[in-house]
Phi, psi and omega in degrees: 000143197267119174295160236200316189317166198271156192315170196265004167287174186263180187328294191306310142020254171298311188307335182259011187255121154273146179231140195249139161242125189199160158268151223270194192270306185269032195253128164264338137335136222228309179334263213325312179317302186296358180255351188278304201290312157301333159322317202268308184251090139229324161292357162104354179276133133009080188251104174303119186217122207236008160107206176229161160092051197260118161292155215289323227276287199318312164316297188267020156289298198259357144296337193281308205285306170007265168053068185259172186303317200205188203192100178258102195256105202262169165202116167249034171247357171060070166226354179315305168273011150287303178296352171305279132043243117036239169348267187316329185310271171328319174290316179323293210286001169275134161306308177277013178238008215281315193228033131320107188314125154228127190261146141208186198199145185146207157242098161309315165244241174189030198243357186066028170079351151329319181242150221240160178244336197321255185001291211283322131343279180302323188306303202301306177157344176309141185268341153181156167250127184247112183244175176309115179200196187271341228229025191293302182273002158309316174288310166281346148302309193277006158313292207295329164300305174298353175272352197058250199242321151098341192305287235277317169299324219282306194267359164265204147304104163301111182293170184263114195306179177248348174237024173317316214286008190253340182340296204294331204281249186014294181314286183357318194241014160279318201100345179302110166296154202279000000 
């Protein structure tokens, strides 16, 4: 049975932390939200839920005023790593979101999971990915843990990946335009 119990920072903690939750632009699904944002307070966070179909430009507008701990990106139309893609671009390139935790998650391809986006999704700037497996929410607890408080990263210098320079070859082969 998967715990469930809250992360292992403490209480006060978690009461500052926000976390945003949204779907990708062409995702109109609203379920997957509503269970992520109970999910995050039931773990004590703080939740913003900006909705389903949220344009790249709206997301991070409303990351800037924000400034939440994390960017939780759900997607069930399995358009999630094209349009990811896409996203993390845009989150990257403002100054106040370049190093903002971002997650994302869901049904990723329209291939039934033959093909895994993982790889190409962290290269791309993501901080993790959760595709269907046994070992998901085990993983996204161990996301959650590893933000703290999430203030002092949400707002600092993003360090620099080792596949950042692959981002555009990645869009390419997603189909993303430039």
């Amino acid at each position: 049975m998967t715990d469930l119990s809250p992360p292992a920072a403490t209480a006060p903690d978690r009461a500052r932390a926000t976390v945003v939750v949204t779907t990708v632009a062409s995702d109109s699904h609203t379920w997957n939200l509503v269970f992520l944002q109970l999910l995050l307070e039931e773990l004590g966070y703080h939740v913003v839920n900006l909705g389903p179909c949220v344009p790249d430009e709206l997301l991070v507008h409303h990351c800037r005023e924000i400034r939440p701990a994390a960017v939780i990106i759900s997607s069930v139309n399995g358009h999630g790593a094209q349009d990811g893609l896409r996203v993390i671009r845009a989150l990257r390139e403002d100054e106040l979101t370049a190093a903002l935790p971002v997650a994302i998650g869901g049904k990723l391809g329209v291939d039934g999971g033959a093909t895994s986006h993982a790889e190409r999704l962290l290269a791309a700037g993501f901080d993790a990915v959760f595709e269907d497996g046994t070992d998901t929410l085990a993983a996204f607890r161990r996301f959650l843990n590893d933000l703290g408080s999430g203030a002092d990263r949400a707002l600092g210098t993003r360090p620099r990946r080792a596949g950042d320079g692959r981002t555009r070859q990645a869009d390419e082969q997603m189909g993303v335009p430039a």
